[in-house]
C-alpha positions, 0 to 999 in steps of 0.5 A: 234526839232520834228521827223518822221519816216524818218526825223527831223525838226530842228529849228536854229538860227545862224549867217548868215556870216556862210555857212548853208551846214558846219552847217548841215554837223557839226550836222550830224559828231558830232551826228552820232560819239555820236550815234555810240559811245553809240550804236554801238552794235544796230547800227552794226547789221544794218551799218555792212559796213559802220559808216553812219548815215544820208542820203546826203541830207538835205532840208532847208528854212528861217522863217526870224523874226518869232517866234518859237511860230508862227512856231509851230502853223503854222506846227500844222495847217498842221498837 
């Protein structure tokens, strides 16, 4: 995992008979509710309306049989 400003970048590994978009909507429920729950004295002074953390969308794409070495040298030329 590594974050900006605005976004993360989370490398996954998972089977592929599941659907990405339950997978990203998953992470997105179970950290927003951790998140409210250890702060939410931060987090209502900001989302005084609604609990929502992430935005709608996502942006995915598939490394296939990369390593997680060969990615992070690639992204660290980028960089």
């Amino acid at each position: 995992m590594e974050t900006d400003k605005d976004h993360l970048h989370i490398l996954l590994e998972y089977d592929a008979t599941e659907r990405f978009c339950d997978i990203i909507s998953i992470i997105k429920q179970r950290t927003t509710r951790w998140l409210w729950i250890r702060y939410r004295n931060i987090l209502t002074k900001q989302y005084w309306k609604k609990h929502i953390f992430w935005s709608d969308g996502y942006f995915a794409c598939s490394v296939g049989e990369v390593s997680s070495a060969t990615i992070e040298k690639y992204i660290a030329e980028q960089g």
